[in-house]
VOGUBA-8744 format. One record per residue: residue in one letter; x, y, z negated of N, C-alpha, C, CB in turn. Coordinates in pm, whole numbers, plus 50000, padded with zeros to 5 digits. Atoms other than C-alpha are relative to their C-alpha. Glycine has a CB too. Layout:
REM VOGUBA-8744
AXYZXYZXYZXYZ
...
REM end
This chain:
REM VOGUBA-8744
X500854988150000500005000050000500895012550000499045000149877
X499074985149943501575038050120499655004349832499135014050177
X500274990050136502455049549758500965015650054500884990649813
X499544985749962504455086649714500574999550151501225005549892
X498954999749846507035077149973499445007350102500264985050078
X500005001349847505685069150262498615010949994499784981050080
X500644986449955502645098550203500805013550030499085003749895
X499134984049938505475122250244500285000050124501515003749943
X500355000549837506065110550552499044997950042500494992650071
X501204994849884502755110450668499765017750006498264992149945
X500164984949991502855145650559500835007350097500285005849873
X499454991849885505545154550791499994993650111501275004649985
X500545002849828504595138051077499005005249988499734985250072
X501054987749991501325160251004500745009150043499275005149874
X499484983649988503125192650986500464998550132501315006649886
X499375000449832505305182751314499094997150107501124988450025
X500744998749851502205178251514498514998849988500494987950107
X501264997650006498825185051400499505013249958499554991349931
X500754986350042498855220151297499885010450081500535006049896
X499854981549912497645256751424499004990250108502295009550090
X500545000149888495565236151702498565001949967500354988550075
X501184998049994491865237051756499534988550060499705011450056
X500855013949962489615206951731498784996950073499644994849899
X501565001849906487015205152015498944983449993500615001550196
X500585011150053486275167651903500284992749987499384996550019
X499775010650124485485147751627499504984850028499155005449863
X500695010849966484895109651694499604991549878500754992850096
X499775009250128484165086051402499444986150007499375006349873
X500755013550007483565050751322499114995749904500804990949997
X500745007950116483445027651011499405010649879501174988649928
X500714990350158480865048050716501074997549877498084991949925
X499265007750144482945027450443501195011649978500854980350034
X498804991550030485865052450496499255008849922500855006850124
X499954986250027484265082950463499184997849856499295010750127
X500865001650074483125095550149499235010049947500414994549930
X501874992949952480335119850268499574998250121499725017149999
X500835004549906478055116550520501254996750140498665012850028
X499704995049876479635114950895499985013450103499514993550039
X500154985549955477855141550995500825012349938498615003349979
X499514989450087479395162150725501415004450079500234994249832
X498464998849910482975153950923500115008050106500484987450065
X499904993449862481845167551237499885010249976499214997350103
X500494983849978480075197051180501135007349956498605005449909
X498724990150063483105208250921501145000050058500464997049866
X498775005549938486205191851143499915009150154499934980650015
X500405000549876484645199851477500325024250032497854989749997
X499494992950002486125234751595500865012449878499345000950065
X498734995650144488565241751311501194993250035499594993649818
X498724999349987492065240351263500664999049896500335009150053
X499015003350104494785224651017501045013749969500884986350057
X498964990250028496845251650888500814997149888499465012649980
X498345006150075499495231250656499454990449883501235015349909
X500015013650055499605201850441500414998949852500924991550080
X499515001550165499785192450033500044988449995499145005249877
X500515013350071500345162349864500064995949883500424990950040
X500035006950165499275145849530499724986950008498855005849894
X500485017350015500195114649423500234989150162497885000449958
X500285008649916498825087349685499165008950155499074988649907
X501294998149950496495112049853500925013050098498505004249867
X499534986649953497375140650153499095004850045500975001350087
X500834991849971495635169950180500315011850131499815005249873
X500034995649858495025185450521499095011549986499494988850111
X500544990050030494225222150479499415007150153501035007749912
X500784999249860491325233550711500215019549970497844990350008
X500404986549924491065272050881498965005849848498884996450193
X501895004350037487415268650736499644989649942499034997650116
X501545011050072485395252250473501144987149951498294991650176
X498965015050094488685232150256500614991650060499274989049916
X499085011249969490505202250322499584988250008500914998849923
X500155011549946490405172650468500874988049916500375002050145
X499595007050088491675144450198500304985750038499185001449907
X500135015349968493015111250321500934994349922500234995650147
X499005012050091494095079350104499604991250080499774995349827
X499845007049877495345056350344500124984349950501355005850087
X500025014350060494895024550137501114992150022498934992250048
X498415008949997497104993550238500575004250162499754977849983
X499835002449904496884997350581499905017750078499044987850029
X500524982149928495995039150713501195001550031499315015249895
X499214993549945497905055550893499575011650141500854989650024
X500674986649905497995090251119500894995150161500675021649918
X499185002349898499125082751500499205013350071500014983550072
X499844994949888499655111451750500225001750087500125002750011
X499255007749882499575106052093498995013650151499364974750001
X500214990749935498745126152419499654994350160501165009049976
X500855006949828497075099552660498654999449933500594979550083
X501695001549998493065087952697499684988549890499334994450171
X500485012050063493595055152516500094995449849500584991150064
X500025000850153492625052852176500744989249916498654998749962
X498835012450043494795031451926498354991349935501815006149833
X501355004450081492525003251804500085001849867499624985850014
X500054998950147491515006851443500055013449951501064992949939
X499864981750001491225044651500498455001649907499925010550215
X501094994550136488565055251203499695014450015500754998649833
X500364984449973488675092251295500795004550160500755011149846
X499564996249917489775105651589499425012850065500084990750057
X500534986449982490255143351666500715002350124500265011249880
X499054996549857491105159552001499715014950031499514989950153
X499904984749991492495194352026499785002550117501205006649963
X500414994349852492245219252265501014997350104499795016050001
X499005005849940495315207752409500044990350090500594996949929
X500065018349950494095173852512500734994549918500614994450153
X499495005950049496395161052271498674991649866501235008949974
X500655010550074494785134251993500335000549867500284987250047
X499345007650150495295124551597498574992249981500555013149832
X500735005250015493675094551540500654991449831499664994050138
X499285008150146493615080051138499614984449995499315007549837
X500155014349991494205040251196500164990349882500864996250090
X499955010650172493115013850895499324989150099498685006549803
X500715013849989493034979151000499204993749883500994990450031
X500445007150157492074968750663499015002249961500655002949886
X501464991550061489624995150613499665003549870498844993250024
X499804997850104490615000550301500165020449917501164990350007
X499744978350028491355037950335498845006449947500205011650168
X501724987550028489085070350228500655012550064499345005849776
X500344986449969488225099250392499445008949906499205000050095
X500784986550075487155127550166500175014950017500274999749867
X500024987149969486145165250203499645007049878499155002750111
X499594995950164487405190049899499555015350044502054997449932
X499374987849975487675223849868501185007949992499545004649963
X498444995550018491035225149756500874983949935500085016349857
X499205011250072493395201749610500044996049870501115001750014
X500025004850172492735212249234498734996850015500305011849859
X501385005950003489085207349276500174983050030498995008250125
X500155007950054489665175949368500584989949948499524998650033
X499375005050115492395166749131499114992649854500775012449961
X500685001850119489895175448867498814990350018499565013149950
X501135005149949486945158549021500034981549998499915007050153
X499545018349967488825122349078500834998949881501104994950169
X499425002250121490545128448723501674993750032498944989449914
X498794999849952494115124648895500865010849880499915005150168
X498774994150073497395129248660500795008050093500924989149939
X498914990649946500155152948747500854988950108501105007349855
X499365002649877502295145749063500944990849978500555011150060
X498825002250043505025120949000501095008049942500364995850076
X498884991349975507505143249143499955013049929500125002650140
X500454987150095506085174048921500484996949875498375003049986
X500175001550128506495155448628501485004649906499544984849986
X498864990150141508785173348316500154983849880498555021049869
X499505007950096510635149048073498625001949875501715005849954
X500424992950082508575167547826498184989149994500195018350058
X500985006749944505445158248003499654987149946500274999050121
X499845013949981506175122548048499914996849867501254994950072
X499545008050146507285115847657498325002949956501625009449870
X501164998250069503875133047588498704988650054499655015950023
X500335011849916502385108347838499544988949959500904996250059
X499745015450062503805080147678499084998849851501934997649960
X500424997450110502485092047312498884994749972499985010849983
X501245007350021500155066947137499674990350078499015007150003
X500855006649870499975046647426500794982949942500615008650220
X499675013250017499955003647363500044987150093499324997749916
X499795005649898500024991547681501044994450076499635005250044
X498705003449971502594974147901500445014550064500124986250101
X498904991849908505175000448083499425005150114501224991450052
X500075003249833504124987548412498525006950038500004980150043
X501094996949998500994994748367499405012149990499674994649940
X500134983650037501105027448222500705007450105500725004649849
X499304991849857503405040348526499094994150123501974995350035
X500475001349858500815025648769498135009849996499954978450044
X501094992050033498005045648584499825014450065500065001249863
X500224986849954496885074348856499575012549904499054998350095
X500614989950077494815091448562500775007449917499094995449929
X499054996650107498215095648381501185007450105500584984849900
X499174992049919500925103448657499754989850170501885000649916
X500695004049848499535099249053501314998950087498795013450075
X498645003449868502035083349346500394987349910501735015150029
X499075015450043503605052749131499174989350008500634998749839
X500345011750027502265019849228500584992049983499484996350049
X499155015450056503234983049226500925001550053499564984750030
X498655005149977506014980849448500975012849920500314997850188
X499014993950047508045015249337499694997949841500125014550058
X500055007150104506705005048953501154991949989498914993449998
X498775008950014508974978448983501114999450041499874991450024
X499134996249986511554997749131501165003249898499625006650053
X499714988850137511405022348848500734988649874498045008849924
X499405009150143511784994148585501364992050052498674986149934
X498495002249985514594975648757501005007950009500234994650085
X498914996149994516565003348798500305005049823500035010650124
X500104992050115515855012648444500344990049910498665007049974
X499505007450089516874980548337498704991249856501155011649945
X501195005950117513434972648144498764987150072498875017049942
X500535009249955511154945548148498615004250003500314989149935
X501524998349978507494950148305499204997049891499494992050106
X501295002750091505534932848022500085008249884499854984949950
X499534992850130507344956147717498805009150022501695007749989
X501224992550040504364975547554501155015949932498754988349851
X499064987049959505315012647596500255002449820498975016450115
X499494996950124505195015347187500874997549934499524998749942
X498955003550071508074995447135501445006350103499874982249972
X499094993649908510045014547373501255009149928499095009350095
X499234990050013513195035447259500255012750035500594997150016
X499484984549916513805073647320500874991650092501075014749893
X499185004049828516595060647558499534995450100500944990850011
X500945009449832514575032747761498965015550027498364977649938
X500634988249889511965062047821500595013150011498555003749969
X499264990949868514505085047924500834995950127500965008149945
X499715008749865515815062848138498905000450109500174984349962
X500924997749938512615056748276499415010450063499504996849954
X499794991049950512205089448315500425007250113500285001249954
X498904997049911515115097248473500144990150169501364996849893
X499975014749889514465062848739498625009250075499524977549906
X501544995849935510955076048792500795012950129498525010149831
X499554990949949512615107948958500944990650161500895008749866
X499215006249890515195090749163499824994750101500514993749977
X500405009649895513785062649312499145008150076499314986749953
X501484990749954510445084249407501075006950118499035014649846
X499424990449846513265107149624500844992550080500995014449971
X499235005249914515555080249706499184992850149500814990249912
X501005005649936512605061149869499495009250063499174993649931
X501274990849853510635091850026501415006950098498455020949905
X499184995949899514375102050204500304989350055501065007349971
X499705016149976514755064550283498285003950137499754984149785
X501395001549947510925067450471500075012450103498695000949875
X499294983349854511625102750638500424997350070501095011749992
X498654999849872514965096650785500124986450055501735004149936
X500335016449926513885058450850501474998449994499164997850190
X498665005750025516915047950655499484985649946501035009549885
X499965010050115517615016950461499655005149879501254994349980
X499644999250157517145012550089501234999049953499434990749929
X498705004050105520145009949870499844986150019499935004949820
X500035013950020520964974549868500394995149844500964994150106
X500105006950137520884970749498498605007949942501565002649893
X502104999450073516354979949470500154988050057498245013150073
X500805009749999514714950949423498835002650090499654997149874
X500805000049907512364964949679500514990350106499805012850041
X499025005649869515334951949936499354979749979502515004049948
X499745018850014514534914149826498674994449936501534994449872
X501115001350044511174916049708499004986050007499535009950055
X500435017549987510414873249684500634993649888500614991350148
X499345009850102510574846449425501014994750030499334990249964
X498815009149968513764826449420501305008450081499394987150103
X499004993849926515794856749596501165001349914499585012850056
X498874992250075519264869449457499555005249936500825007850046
X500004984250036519154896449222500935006650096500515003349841
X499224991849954520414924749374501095004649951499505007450021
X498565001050043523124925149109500514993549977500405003749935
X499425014650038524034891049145499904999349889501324996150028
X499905006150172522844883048780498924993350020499915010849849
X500915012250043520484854048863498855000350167498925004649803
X501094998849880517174849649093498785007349940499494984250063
X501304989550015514134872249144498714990749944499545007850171
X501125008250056510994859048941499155008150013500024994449868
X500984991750027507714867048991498894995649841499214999850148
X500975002150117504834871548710499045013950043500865000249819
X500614989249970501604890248718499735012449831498534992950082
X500364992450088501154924748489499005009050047500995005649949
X500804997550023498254940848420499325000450180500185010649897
X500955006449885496634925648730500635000050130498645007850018
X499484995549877499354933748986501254987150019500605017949988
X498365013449922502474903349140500705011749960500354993250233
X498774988650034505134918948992501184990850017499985007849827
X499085007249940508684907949058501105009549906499994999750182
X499174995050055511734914348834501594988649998499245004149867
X498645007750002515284901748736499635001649848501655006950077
X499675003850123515374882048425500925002449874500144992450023
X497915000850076519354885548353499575015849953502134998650173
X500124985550018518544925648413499195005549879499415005250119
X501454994050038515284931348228499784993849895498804998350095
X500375015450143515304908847911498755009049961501564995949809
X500744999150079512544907347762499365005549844500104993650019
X499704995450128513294915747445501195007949966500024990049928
X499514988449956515824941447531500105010849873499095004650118
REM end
């Protein structure tokens, strides 16, 4: 599923080629995406114009001319393709066509995605009860975050209502590089492990969204790189095990991550 990362790059492949134009028309498909009417899409989409791009969390916001923003969470499968022939990509869910003749069509095989129409980005921060930004987040923040909380780790960093963009796979980035084990309940945690964590949360989040941009590699010591039972660790200290936490396949290094740590 497209967590922070890879919405940053959908955000700048937005900016590099969907803005400033004028939308003469709106096509739409499956209802399940959207989540107001259809009609609502057209009438508000249908000669208007993107004028620049936000993002929170999982979710990018596509700022209209006229009448707010256009809100897409691209589930496992969404994605924005821009293209400048007749033939639609299949699995196209929206499809707009400027005055240009050029196209942006938003493709979910899965159908898992959402369409939604805001008026701004804090409206509907507040509205969908969305935590602060990953990448926003203050040490300060975070410790206050953590405060009171008896849950696993993993769980608590995949909690949108607490800090938005961290799911399962960079989750289990965050904790391998941080050296902690997914099931540890955040109360027995040390000031150090959650400044570590902290400090991982930050990193990975930019190493991964300049990794997705510049369509690099990962580092070859994330456990993203090897992401299967029975693999290496990535620091040669044993093999990758999976186990599920709080409802998600999670995947760690044993040797790395003790348990009891």
């Amino acid at each position: 599923m497209p967590e922070l990362p890879e919405v940053a790059y959908q955000k700048k492949y937005a900016d590099a080629t969907i803005l400033h134009k004028k939308i003469v028309k709106v096509e739409t498909s499956d209802k399940k995406i959207y989540q107001s009417a259809k009609s609502e899409f057209e009438e508000k989409l249908k000669n208007n114009k993107f004028t620049g791009t936000e993002r929170l969390g999982k979710y990018l916001f596509l700022n209209l001319e006229n009448n707010g923003v256009l809100v897409v969470h691209f589930g496992m499968t969404g994605k924005l393709e821009y293209y400048q022939h007749d033939e639609v990509p299949k699995y196209a869910q929206l499809t707009l066509t400027f005055e240009d003749h050029s196209r942006v069509s938003f493709t979910c095989p899965r159908k898992f995605g959402k369409l939604y129409l805001a008026e701004s980005l804090g409206e509907f921060q507040n509205e969908n009860d969305l935590g602060i930004d990953a990448l926003a987040l203050k040490k300060d923040k975070f410790l206050e975050i953590l405060e009171g909380k008896s849950g696993t780790i993993k769980g608590l960093l995949m909690n949108q209502k607490l800090i938005a963009g961290i799911g399962n796979l960079y989750a289990d980035e965050v904790l391998f590089q941080s050296k902690i084990h997914p099931k540890i309940k955040v109360d027995k945690l040390s000031e150090n492990e959650k400044a570590n964590i902290y400090k991982e949360i930050e990193k990975v989040l930019e190493v991964v969204k300049e990794a997705r941009v510049e369509g690099q590699k990962l580092p070859k010591d994330y456990i993203t790189t090897v992401r299967k039972k029975g693999e290496d660790c990535p620091r040669n200290n044993g093999k990758i095990e999976q186990m599920k936490v709080s409802g998600r396949t999670t995947y760690f290094c044993p040797t790395c991550q003790e348990e009891n740590a």
